[in-house]
DSSP file (Angstrom, degrees, kcal/mol; ACC not computed):
  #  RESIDUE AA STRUCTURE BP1 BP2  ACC     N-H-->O    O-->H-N    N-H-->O    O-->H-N    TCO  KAPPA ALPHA  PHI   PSI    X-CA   Y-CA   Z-CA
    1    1 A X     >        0   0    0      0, 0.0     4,-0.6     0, 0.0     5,-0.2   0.000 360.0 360.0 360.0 -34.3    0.0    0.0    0.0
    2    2 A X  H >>  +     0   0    0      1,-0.2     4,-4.0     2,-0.2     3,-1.8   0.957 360.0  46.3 -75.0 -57.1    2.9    2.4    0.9
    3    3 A X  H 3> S+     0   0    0      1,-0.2     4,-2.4     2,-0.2     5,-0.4   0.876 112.8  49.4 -65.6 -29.1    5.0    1.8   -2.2
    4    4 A X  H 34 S+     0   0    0      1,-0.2     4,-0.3     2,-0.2    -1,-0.2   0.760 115.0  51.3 -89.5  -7.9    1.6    2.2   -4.7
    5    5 A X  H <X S+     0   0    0     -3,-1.8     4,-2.8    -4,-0.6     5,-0.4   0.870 108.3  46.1 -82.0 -56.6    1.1    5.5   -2.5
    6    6 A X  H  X S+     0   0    0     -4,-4.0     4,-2.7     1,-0.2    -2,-0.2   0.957 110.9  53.1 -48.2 -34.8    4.8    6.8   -3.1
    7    7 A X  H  X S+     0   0    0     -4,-2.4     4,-1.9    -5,-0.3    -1,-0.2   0.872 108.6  57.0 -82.8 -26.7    4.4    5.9   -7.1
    8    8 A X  H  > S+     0   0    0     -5,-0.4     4,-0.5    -4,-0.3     3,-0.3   0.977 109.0  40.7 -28.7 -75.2    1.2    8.1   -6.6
    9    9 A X  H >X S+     0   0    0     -4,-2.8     4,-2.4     1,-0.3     3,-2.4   0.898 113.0  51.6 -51.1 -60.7    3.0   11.0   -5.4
   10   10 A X  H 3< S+     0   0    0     -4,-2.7     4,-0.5    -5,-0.4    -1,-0.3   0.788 107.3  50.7 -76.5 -31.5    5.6   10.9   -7.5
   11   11 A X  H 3X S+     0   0    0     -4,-1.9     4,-1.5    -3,-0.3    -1,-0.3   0.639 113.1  52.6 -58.4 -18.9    3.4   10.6  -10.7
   12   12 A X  H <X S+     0   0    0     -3,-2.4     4,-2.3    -4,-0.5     3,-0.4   0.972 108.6  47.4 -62.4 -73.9    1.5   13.9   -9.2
   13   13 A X  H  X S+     0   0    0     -4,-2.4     4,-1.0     1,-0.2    -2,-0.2   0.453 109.8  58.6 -48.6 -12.8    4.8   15.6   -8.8
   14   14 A X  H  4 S+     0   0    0     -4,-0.5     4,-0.4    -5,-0.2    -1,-0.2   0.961 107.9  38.5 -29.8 -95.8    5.2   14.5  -12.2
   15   15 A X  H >X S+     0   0    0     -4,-1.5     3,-4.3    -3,-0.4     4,-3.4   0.952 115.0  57.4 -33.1 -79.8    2.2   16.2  -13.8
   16   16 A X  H >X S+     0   0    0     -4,-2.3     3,-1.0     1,-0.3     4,-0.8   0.728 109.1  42.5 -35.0 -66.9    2.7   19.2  -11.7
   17   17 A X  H 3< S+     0   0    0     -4,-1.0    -1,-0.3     1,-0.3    -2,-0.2   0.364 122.3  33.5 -38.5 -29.4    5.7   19.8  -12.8
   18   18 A X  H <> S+     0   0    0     -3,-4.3     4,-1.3    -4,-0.4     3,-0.4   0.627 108.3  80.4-122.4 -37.8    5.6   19.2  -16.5
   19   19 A X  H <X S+     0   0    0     -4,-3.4     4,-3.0    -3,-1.0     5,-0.3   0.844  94.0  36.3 -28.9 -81.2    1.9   20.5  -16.2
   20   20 A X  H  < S+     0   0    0     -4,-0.8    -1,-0.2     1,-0.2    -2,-0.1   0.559 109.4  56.0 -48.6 -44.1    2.5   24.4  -16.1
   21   21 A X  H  4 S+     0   0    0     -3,-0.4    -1,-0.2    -4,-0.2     3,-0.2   0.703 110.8  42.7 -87.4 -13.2    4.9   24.8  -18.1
   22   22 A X  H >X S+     0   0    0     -4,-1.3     4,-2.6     2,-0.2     3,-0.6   0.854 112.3  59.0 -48.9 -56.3    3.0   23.0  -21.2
   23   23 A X  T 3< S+     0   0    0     -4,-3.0    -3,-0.2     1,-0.2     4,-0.1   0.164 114.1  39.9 -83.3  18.1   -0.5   25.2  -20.0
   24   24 A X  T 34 S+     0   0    0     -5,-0.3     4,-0.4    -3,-0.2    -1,-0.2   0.478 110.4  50.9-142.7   9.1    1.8   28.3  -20.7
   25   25 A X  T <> S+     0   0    0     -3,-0.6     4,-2.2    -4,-0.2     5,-0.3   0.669 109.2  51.8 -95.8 -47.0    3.3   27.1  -23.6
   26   26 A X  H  X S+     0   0    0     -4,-2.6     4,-4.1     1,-0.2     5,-0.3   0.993 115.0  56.8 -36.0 -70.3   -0.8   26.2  -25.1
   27   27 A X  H  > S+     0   0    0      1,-0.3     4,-1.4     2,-0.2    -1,-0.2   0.776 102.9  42.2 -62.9 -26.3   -1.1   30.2  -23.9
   28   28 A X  H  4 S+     0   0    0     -4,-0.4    -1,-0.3     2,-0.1    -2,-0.2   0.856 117.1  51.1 -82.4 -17.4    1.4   31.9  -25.8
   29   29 A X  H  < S+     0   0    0     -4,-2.2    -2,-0.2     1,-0.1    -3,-0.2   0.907 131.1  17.8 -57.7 -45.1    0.4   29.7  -29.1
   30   30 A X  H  < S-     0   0    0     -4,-4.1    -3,-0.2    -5,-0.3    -2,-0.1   0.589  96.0-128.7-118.8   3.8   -3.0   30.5  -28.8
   31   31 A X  S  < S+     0   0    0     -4,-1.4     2,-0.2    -5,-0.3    -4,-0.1   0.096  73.7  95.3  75.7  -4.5   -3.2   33.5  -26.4
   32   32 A X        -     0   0    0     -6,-0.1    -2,-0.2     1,-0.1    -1,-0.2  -0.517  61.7-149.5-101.7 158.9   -6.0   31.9  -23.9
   33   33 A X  S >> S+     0   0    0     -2,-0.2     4,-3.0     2,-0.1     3,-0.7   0.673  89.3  77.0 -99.1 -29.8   -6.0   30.0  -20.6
   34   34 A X  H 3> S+     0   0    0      1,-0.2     4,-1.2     2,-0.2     5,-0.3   0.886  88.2  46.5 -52.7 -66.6   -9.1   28.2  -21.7
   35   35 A X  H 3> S+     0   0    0      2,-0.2     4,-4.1     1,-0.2    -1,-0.2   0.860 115.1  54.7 -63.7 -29.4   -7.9   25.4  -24.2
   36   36 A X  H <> S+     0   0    0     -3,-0.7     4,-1.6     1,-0.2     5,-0.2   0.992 113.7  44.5 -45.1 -87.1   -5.0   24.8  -21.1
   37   37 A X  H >X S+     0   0    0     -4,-3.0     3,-3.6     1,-0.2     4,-1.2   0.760 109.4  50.7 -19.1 -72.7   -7.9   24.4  -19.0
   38   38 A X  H >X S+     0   0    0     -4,-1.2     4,-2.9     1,-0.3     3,-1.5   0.937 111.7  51.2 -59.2 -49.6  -10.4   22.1  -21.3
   39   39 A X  H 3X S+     0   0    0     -4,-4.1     4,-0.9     1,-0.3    -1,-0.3   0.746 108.5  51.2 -79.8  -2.9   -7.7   19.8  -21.7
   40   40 A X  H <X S+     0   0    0     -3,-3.6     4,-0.7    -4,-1.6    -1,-0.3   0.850 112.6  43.0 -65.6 -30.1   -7.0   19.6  -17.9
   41   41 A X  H <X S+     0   0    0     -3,-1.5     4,-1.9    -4,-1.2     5,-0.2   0.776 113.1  59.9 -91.3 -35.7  -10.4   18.9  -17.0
   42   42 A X  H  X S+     0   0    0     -4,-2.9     4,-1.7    -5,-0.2    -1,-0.2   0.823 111.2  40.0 -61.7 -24.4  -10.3   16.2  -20.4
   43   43 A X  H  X S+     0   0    0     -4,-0.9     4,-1.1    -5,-0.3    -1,-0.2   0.644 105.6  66.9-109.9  -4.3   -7.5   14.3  -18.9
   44   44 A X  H  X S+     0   0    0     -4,-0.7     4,-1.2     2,-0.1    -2,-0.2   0.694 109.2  37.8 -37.6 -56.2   -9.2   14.7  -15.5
   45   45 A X  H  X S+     0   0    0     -4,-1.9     4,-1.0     2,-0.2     3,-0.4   0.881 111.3  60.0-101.1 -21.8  -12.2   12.4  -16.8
   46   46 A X  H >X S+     0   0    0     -4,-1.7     4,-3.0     1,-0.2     3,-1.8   0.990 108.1  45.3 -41.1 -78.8  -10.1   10.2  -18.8
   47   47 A X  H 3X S+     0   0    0     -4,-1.1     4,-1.4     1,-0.2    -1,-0.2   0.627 113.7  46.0 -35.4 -33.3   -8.5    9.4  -16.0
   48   48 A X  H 3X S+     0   0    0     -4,-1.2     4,-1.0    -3,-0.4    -1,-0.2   0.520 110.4  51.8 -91.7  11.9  -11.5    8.9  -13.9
   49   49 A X  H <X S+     0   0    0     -3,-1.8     4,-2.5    -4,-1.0     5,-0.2   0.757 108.8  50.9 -80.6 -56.2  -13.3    6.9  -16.4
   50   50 A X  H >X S+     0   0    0     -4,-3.0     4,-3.0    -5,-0.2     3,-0.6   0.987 112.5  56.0 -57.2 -51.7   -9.9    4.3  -16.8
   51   51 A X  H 3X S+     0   0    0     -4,-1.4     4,-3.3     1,-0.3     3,-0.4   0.804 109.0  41.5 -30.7 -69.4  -10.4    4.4  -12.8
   52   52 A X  H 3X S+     0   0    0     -4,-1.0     4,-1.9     1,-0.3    -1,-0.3   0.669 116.4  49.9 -46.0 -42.1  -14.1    3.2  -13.0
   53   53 A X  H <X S+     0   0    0     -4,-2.5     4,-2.9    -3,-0.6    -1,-0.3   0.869 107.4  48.9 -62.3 -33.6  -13.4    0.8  -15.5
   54   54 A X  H  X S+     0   0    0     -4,-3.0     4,-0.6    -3,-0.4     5,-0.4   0.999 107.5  55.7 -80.7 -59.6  -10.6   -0.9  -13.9
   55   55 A X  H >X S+     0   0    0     -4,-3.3     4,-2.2     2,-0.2     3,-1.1   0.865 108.5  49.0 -51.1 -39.3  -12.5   -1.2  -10.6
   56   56 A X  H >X>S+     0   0    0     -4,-1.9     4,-3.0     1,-0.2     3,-1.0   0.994 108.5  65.9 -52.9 -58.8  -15.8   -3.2  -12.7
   57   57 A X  H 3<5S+     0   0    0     -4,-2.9    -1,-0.2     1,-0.3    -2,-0.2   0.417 109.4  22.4 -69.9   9.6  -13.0   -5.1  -13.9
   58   58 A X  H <X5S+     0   0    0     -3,-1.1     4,-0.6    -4,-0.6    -1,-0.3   0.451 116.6  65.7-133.7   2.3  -11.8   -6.7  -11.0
   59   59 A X  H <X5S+     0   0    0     -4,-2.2     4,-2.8    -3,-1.0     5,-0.3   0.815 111.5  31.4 -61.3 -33.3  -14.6   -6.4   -9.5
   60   60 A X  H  X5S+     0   0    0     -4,-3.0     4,-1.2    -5,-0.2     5,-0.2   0.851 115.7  62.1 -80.7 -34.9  -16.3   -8.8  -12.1
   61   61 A X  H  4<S+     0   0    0     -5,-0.7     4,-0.4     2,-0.1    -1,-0.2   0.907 101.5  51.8 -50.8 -26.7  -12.7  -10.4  -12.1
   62   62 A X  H >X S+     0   0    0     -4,-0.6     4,-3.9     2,-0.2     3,-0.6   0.934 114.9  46.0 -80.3 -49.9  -13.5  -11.2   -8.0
   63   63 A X  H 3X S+     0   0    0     -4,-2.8     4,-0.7     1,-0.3    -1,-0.2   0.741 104.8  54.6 -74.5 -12.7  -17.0  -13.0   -9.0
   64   64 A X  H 3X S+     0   0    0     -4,-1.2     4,-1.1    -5,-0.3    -1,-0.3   0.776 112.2  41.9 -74.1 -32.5  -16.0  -14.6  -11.4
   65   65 A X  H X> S+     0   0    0     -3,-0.6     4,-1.2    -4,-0.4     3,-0.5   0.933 114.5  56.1 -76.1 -60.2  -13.2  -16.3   -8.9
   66   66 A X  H 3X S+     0   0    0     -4,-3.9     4,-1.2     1,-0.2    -1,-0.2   0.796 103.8  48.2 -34.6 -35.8  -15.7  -16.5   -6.5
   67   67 A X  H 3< S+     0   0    0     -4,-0.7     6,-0.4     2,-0.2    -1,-0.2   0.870 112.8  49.2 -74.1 -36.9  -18.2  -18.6   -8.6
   68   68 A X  H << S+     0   0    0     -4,-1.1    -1,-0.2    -3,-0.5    -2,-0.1   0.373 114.1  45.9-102.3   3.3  -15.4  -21.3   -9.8
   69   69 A X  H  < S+     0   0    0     -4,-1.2     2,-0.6     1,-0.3    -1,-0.3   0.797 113.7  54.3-121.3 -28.2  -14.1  -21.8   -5.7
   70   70 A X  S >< S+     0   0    0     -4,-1.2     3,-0.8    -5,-0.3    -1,-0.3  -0.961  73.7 179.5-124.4  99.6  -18.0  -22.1   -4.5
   71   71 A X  T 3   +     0   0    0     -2,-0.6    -1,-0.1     1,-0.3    -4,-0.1   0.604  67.2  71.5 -76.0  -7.3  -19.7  -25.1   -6.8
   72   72 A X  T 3         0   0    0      1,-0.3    -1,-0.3    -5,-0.0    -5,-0.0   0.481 360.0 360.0 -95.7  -0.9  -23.0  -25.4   -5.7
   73   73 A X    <         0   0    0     -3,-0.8    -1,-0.3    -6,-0.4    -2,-0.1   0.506 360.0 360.0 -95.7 360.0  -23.8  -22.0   -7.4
């Protein structure tokens, strides 16, 4: 749990880092904060969409285990 927390962090610090200067490189190309924005907020629900999936998927991975260790169902 500790170590998947440290690769967390360190993918955060990542982002930030790399983040800012990228959303001020977007503004001087295109003179606006906005498209910097949309595409934070886009990769915001990408990311919590892969989340959602990957949790049905081992949740349906867990019943599925369940079903083949309990025969009588």
């Amino acid at each position: 749990m500790t170590s998947s927390l440290g690769v967390m962090y360190l993918l955060q610090g990542i982002g930030s880092i790399i983040g800012a200067p990228i959303v001020g490189a977007i503004c001087v190309a295109v003179g606006s904060f906005d498209i910097g924005f949309y595409i934070a907020g886009a990769i915001f629900v990408a990311g919590s969409l892969c989340s959602f999936v990957a949790q049905a998927i081992h949740r349906r991975k867990k019943l599925l285990m369940e079903n083949e260790n309990n025969p009588m169902h």
